[in-house]
N, C-alpha and C positions, 0 to 999 in steps of 0.2 A: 344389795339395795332391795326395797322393799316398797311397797304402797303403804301411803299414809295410812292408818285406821281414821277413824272416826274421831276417837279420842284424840291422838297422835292429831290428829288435821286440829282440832280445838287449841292443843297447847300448844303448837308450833303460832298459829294465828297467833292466840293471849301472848306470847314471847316477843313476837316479830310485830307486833303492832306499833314501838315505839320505837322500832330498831331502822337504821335509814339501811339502804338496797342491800349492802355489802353483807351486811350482819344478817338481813334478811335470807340468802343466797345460803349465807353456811350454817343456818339457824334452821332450813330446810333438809339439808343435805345430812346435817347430826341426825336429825330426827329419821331418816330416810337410812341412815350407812350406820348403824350404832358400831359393826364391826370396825370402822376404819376414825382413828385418833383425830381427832378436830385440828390438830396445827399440820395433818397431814391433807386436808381438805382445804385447807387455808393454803396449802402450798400448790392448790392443781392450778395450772396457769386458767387465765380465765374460760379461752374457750374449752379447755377441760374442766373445769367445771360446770359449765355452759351445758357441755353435753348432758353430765351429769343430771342437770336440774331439767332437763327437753326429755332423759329416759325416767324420773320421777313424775313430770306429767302426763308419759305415756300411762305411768301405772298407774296414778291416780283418777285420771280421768279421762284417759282415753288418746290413741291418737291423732282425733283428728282437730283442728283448731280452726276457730270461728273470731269471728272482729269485725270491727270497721276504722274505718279512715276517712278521711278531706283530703278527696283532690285539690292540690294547690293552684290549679288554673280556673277551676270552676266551683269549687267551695262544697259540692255534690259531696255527699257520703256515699262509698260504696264499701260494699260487702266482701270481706277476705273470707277463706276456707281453703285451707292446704292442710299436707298430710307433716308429720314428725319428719318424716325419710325427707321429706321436699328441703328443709334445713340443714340437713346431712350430706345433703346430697353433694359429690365433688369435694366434699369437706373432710373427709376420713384420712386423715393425715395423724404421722407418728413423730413428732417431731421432737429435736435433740434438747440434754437439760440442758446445753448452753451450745451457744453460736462461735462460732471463732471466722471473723471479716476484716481480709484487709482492701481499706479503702484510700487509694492512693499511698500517700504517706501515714498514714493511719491503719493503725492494725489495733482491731478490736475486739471482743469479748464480752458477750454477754447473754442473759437468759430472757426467758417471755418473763411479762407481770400475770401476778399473781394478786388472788385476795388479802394476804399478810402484804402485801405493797401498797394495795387501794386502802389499804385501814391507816396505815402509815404516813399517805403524801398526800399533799393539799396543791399539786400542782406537775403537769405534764415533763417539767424541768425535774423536780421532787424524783418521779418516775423513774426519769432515764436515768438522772442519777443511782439510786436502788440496784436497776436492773444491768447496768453497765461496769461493769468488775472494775476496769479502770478508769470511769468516771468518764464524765462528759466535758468536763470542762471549758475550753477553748474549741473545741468543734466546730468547725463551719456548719450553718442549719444544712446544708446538701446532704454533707456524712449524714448526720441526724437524721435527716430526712429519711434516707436510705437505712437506718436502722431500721424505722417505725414502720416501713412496708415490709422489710424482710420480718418485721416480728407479727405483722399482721398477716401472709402468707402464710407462715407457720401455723399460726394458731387462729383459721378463718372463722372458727365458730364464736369468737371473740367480737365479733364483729361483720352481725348478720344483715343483711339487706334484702328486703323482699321488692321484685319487680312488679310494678302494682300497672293498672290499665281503667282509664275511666269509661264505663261505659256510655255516660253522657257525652263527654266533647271527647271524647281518645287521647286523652292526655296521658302519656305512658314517664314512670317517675322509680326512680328508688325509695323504698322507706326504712328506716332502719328498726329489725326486729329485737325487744328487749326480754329475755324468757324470764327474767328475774321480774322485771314488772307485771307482766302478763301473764303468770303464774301466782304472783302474789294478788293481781285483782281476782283470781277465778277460787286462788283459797279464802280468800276475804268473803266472798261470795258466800261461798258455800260451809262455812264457819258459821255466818249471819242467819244462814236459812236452817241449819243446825239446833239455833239455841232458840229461833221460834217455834220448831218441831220439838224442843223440848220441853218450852214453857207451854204448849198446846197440851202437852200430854198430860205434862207434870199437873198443868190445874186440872184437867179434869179425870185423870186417874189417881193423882198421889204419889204416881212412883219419882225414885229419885232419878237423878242424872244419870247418875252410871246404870241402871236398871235400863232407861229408855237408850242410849247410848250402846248396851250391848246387845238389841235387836237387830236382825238384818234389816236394811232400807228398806225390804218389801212388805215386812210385818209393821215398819213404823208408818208407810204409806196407809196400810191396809188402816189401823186404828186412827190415822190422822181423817182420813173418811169417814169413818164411824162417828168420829167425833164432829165433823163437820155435817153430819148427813143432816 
């Protein structure tokens, strides 16, 4: 795995701009792992790939992560900042390509969901179906039930939650963290700020894209000044 370039960050944006979350996640990941075959990214369970797209934003931009939110008792915005590790953290689990549970009279069989699943199913039934070797069937929701925490154990980065605290009324809450979105807003971002630093340049130098594009940031600040001065 690699840090976006510049470019790289532009066409991954132009790709993923009309592409909904899923396609977005492995439309990053291509761009980031060109070593590693796209239906083999499509097969990491979620929260391995999760991980994947948390060690792409370290290299892109840095580990540490900024936000806000609404407390839901007081309507108040307050201010996140945690580290990458913070999301890892207790999370570093190796878990098996399939489960084997028996539950009561039920003896079961099955794997975590994956991205090639979420492209597939239109519904949490869709899922377990996929993921459960000998089907769902007739199940009592309990069983079920009891799949959907053992497969969320296994795979916790799947499904992240950050302890939040208001510092207005102390309202203390879970939120649930999404790196696919919150990664896609910070390239979206910085894609946008990209092609005004380049139509800056471009009008008042001439040069083309890929000219301004293969500057380091420090030289295109440097003449982005010049040109502002």
């Amino acid at each position: 795995m690699r840090a976006l370039s510049t470019t790289e960050l532009l066409s991954v944006w132009e790709r993923g701009a009309s592409q909904p979350p899923v396609h977005r996640a492995l439309t990053l990941l291509a761009a980031a792992c060109p070593e590693s075959p796209p239906d083999s990214l499509a097969d990491l369970s979620i929260g391995r790939r999760d991980e994947r797209l948390i060690a792409l934003r370290e290299l892109t931009f840095g580990a540490e992560f900024t936000g806000l939110a609404n407390c839901p008792a007081c309507d108040e915005k307050i201010e996140l900042s945690f580290h990458a590790s913070d999301l890892r953290l207790g999370k570093e689990l190796e878990p098996p390509a399939e489960f084997d549970l028996q539950l009561a009279e039920h003896r079961l069989r099955f794997r975590l969901p994956t991205s090639a699943d979420l492209l597939t199913v239109n519904s949490r039934e869709q899922l377990l179906e996929r993921c459960l070797s000998n089907g769902h069937g007739n199940l009592p929701e309990t069983v079920l039930a009891t799949v959907i925490e053992t497969m969320s154990r296994a795979d916790p980065l799947a499904d992240i939650q950050l302890a939040l605290r208001c510092a207005s009324c102390g309202h203390q809450w879970e939120a649930p963290f999404d790196i696919v979105a919150f990664f896609w807003s910070e390239i979206s971002a910085a894609a946008r700020g990209l092609l005004r630093e380049v139509h800056t340049l471009a009008s008042a130098y001439g040069w083309a894209e890929s000219e301004i594009l293969a500057l380091s940031p420090a030289r295109r600040r440097y003449y982005l000044e010049l040109v502002n001065a």
